[in-house]
N, CA, C and O atoms as a DFTB+ gen file, in Angstrom:
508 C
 N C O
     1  1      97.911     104.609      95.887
     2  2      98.228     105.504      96.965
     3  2      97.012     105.743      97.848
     4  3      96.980     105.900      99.068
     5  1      96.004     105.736      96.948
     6  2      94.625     106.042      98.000
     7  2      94.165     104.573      98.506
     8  3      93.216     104.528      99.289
     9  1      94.669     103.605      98.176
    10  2      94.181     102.468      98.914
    11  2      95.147     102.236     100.663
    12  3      94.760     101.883     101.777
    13  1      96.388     102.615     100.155
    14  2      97.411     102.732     101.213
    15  2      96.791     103.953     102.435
    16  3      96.765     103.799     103.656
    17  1      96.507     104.693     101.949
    18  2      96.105     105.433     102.827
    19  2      94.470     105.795     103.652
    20  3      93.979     106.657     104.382
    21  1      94.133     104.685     103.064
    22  2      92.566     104.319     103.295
    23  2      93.246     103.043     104.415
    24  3      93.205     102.920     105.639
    25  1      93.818     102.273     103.382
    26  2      94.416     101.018     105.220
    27  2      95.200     101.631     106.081
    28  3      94.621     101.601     107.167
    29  1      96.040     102.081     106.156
    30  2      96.424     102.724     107.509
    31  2      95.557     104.029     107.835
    32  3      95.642     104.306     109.032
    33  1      94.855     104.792     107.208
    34  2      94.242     105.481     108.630
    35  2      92.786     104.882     108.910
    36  3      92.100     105.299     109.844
    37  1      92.282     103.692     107.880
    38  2      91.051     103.498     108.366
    39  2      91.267     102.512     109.434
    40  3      90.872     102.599     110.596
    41  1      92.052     101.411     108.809
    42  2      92.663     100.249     109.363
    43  2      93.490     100.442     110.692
    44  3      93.029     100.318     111.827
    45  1      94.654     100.732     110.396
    46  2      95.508     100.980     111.656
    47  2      95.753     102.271     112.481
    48  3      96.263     102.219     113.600
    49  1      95.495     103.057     112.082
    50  2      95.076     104.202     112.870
    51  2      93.959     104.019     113.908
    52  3      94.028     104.371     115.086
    53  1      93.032     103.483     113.370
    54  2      91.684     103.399     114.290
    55  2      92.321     102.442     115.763
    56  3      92.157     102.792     116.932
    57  1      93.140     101.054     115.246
    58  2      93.420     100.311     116.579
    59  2      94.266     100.985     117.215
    60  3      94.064     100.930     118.428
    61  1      95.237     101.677     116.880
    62  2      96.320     102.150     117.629
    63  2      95.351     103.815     118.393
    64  3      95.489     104.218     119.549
    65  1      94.533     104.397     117.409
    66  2      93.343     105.451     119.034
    67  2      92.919     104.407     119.663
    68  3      93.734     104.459     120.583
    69  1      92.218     103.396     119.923
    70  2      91.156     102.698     120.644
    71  2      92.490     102.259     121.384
    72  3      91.968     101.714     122.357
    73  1      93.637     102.147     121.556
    74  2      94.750     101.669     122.746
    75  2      94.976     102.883     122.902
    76  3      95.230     102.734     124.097
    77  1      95.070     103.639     122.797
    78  2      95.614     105.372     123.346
    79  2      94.667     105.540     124.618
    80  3      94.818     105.910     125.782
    81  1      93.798     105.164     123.959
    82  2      92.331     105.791     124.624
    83  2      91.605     104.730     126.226
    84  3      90.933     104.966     127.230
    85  1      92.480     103.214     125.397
    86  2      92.026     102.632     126.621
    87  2      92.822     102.340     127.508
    88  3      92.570     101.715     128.539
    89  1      94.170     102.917     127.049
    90  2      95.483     102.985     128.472
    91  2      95.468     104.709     129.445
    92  3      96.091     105.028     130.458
    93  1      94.508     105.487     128.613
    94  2      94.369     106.784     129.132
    95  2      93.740     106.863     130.814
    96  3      92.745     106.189     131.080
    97  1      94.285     107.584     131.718
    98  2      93.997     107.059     132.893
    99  2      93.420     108.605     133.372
   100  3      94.247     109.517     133.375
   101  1      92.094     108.886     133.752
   102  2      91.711     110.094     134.765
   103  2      91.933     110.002     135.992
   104  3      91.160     109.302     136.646
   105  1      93.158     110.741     136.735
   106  2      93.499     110.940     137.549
   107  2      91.991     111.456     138.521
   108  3      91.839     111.066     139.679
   109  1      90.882     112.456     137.750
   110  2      90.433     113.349     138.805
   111  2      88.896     113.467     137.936
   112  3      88.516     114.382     137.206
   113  1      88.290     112.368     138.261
   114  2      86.889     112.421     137.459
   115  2      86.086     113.649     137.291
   116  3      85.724     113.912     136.144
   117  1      85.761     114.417     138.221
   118  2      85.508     115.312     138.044
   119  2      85.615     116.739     137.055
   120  3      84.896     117.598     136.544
   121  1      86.891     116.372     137.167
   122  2      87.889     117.608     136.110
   123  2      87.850     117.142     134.543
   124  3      88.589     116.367     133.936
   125  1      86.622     117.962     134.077
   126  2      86.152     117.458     132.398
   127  2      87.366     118.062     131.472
   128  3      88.097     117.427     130.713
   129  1      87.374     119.542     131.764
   130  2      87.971     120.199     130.636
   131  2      89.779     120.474     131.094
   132  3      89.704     120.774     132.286
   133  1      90.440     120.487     130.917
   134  2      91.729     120.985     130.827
   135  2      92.103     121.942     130.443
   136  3      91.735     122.176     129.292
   137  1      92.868     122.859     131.007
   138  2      93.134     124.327     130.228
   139  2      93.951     123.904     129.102
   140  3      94.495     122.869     128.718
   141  1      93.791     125.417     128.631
   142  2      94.256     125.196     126.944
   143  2      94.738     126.645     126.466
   144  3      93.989     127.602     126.269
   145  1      96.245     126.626     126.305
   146  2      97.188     127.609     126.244
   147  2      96.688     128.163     124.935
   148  3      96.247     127.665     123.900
   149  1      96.974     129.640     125.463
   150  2      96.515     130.481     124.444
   151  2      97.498     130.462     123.348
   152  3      97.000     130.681     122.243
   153  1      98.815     130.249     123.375
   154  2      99.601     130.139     122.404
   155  2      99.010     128.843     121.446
   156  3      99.134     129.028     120.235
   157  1      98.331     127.455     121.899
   158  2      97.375     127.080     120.978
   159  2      96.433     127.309     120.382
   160  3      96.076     126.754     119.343
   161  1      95.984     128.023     120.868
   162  2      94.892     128.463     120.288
   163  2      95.192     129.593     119.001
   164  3      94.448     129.620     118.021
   165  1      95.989     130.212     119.095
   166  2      96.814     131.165     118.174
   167  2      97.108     130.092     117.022
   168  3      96.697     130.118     115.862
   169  1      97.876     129.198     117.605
   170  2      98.370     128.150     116.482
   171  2      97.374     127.931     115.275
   172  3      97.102     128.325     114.141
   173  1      96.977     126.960     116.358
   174  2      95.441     126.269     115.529
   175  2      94.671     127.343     114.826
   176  3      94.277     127.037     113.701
   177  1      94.401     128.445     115.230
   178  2      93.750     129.130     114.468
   179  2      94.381     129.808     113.177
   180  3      93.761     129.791     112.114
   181  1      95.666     130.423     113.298
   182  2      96.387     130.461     112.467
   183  2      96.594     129.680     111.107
   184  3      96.549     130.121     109.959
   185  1      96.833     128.386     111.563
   186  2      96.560     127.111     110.900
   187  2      95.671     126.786     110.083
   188  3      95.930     126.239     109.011
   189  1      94.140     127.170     110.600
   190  2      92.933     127.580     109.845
   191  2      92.269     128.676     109.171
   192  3      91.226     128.779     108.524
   193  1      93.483     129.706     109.632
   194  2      92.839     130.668     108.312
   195  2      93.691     130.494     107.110
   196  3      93.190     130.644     105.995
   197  1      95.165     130.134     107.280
   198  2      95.619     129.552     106.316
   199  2      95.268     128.341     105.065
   200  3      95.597     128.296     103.880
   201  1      94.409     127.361     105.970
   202  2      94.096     126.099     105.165
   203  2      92.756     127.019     104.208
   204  3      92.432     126.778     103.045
   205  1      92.205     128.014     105.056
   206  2      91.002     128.742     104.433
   207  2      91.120     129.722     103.175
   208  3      90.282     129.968     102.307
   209  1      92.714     130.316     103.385
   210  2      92.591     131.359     102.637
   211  2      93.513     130.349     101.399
   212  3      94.135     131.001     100.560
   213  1      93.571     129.064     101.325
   214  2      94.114     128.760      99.854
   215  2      92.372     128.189      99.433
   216  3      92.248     128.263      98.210
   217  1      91.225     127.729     100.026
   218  2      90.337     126.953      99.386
   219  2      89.773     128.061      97.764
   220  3      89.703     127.540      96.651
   221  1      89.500     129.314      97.971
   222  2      89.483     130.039      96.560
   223  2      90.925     129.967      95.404
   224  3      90.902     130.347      94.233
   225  1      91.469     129.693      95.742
   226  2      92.303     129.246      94.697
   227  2      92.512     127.623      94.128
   228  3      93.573     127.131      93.743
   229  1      91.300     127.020      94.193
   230  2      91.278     125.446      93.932
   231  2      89.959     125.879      92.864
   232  3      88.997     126.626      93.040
   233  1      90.448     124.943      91.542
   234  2      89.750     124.975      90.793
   235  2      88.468     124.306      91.202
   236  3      88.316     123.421      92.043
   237  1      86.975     125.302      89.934
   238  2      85.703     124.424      90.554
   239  2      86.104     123.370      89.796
   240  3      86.831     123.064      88.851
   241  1      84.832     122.655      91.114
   242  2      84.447     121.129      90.655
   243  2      84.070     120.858      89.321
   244  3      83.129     121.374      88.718
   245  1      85.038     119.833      88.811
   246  2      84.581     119.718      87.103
   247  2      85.367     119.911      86.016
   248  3      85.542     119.369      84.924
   249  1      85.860     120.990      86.720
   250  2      86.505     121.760      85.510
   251  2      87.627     121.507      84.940
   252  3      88.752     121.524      85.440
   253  1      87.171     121.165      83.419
   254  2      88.129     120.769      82.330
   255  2      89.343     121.585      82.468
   256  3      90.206     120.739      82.234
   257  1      89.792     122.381      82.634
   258  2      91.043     122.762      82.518
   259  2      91.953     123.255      83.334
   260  3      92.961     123.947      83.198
   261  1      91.074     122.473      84.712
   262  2      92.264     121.885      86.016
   263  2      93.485     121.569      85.433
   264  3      93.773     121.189      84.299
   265  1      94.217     121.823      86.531
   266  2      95.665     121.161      86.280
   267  2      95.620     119.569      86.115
   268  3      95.878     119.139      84.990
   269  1      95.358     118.778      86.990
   270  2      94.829     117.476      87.319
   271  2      94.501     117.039      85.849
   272  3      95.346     116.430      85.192
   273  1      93.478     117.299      85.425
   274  2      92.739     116.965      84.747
   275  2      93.434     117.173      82.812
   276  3      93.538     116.342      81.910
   277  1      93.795     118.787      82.876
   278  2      94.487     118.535      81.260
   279  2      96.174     118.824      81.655
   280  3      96.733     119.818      81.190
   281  1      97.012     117.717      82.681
   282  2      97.983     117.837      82.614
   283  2      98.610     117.263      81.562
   284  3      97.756     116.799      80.806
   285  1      99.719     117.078      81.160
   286  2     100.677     116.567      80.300
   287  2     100.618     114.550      80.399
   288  3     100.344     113.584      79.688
   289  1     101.052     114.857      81.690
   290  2     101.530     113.406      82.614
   291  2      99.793     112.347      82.232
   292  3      99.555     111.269      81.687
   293  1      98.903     113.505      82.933
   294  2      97.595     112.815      82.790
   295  2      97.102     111.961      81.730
   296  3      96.970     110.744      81.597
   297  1      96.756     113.497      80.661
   298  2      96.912     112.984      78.974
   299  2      97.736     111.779      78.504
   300  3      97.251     110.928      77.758
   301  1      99.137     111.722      79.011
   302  2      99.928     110.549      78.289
   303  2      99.248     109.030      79.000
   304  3      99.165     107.913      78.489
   305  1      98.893     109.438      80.146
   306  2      98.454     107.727      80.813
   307  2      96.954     107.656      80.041
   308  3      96.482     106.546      79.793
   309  1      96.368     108.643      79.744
   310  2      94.936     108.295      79.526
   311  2      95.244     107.458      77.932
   312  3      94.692     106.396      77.644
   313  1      95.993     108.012      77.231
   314  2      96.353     107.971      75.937
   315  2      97.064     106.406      75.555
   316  3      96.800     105.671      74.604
   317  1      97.958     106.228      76.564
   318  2      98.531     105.400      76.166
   319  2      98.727     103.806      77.209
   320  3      99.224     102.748      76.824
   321  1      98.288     104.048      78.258
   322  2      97.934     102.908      79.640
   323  2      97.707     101.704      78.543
   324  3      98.622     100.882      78.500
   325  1      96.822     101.542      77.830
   326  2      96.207     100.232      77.360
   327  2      97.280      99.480      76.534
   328  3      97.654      98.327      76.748
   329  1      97.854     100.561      75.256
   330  2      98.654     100.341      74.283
   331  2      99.833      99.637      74.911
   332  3     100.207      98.489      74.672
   333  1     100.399     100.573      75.817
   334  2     101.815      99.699      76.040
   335  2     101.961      99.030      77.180
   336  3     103.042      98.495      77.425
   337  1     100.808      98.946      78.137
   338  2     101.329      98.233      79.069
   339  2     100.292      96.426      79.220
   340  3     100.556      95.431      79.895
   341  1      98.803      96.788      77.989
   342  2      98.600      95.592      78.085
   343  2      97.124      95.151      78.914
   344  3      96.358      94.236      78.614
   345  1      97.035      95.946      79.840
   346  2      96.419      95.968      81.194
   347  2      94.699      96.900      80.540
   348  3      94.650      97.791      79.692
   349  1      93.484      96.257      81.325
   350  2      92.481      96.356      80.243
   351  2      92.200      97.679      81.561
   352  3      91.854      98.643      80.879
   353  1      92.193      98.002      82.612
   354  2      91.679      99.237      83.657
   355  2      92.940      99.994      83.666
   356  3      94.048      99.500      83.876
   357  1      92.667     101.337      83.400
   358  2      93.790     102.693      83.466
   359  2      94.470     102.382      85.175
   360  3      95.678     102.241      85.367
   361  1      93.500     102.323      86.205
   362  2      94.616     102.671      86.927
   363  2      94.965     101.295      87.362
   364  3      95.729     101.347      88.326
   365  1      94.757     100.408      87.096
   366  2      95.267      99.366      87.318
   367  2      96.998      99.417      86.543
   368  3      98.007      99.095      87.169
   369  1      96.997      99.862      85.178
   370  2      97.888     100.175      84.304
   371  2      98.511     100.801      84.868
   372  3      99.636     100.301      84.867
   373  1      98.471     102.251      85.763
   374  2      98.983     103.437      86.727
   375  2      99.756     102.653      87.411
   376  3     100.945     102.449      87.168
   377  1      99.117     102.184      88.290
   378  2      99.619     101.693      89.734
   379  2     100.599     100.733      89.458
   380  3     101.514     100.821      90.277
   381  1     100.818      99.605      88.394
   382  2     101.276      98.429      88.439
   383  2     102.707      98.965      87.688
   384  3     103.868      99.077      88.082
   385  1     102.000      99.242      86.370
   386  2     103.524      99.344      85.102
   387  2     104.018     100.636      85.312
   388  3     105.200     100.656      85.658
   389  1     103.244     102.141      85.165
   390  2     103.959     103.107      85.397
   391  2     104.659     103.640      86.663
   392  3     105.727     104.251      86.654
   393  1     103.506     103.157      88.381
   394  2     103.992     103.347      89.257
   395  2     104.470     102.119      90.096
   396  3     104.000     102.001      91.228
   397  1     105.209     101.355      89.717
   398  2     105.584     100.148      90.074
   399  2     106.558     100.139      91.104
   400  3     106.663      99.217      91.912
   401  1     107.090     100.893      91.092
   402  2     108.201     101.241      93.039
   403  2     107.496     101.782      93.831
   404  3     107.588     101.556      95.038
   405  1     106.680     102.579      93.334
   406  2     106.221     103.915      94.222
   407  2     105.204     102.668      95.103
   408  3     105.409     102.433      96.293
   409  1     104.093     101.940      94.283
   410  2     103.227     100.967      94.743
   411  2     104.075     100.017      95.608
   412  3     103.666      99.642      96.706
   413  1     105.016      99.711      95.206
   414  2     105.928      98.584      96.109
   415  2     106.497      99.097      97.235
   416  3     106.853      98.251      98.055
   417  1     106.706     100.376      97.543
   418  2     107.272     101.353      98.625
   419  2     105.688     101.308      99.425
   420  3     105.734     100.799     100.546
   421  1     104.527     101.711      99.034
   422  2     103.487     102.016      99.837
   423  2     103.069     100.517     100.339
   424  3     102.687     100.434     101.506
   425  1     103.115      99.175      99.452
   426  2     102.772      97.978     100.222
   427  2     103.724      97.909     101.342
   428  3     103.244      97.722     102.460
   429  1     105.098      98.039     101.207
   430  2     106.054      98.121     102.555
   431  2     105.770      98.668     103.166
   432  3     105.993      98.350     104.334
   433  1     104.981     100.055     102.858
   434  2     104.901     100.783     104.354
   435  2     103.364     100.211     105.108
   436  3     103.564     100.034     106.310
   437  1     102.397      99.994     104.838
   438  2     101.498      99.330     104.881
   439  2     101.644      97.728     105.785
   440  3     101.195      97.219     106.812
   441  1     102.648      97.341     104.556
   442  2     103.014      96.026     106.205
   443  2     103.731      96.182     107.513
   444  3     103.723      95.484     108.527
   445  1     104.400      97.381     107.180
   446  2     104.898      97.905     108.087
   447  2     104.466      98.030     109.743
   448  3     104.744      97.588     110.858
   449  1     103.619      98.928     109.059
   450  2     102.285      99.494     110.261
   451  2     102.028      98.354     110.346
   452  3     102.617      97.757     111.246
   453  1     101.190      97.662     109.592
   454  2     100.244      96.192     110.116
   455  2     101.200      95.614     111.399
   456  3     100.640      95.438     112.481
   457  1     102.690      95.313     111.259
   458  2     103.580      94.790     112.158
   459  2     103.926      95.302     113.226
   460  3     104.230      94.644     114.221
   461  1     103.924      96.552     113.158
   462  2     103.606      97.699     114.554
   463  2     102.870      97.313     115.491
   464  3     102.994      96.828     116.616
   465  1     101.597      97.817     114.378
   466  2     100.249      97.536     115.212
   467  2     100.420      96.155     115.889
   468  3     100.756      96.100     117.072
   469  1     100.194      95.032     115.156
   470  2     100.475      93.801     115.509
   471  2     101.481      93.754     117.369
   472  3     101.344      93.151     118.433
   473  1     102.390      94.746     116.810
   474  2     103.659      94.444     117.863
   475  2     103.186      94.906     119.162
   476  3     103.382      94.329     120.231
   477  1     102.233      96.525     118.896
   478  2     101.972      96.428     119.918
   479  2     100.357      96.026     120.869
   480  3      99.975      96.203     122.025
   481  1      99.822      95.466     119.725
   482  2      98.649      94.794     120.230
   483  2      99.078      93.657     121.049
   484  3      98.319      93.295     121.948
   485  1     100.412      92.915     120.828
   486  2     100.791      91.786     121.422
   487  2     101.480      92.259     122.902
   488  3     101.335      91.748     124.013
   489  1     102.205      93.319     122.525
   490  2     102.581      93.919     124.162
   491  2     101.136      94.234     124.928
   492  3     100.802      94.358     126.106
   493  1     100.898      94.256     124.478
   494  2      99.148      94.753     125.579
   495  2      98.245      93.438     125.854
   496  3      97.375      93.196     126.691
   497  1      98.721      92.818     124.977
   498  2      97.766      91.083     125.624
   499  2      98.363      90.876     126.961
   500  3      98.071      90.746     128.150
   501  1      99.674      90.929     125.867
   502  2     100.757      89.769     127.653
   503  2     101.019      90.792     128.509
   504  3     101.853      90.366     129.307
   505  1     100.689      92.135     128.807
   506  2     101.407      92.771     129.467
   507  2     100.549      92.923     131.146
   508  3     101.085      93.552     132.059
């Protein structure tokens, strides 16, 4: 899952800003800043005291008795990845035998994008 999401936003995210950015047209060189509605600004800020007021409720760094860390689910892959599936790296074991759709759903979406992107890098050659 973190490789999927390392290629599309490192990968295809980045080409699809750099075409946003180079079809973007300034009408009025001069004019740097744009106003900016106060009802955004409400938003966004809103937005950020929220993302702020959950960071004290995240366990510290480290700590053994995170959820993450002594879950149920966790314990059984740490325990048993090698035994039954064969496979000598845990998450190799994860990704392949236990999460084996979920991984096959994220390569689809992954080529997906690539074909997007692709689609519309090709409208912008010939266009």
């Amino acid at each position: 899952m973190g490789l999927t999401e390392a290629a599309v936003g490192a990968g295809i995210m980045t080409i699809l800003f750099l075409l946003a950015m180079a079809n973007t047209v300034r009408p009025d060189e001069a004019r740097r800043f744009e106003s900016v509605r106060l009802r955004t600004v409400v938003g966004v800020g809103a937005f950020v005291v929220v993302l702020g007021a959950t960071i004290p409720s995240l366990p510290a760094i480290g700590d053994p008795t995170a959820p993450v860390v002594a879950g149920e689910v966790t314990q059984y892959y740490v325990a048993n990845a090698y035994e039954e599936t064969g496979v000598k790296n845990a998450v190799t074991a994860v990704l392949a035998a236990y999460r084996g759709f979920d991984t096959l759903g994220e390569a689809v979406v992954v080529f997906v994008a690539g074909v997007a992107a692709l689609s519309v890098l090709r409208q912008e050659v010939f266009a």
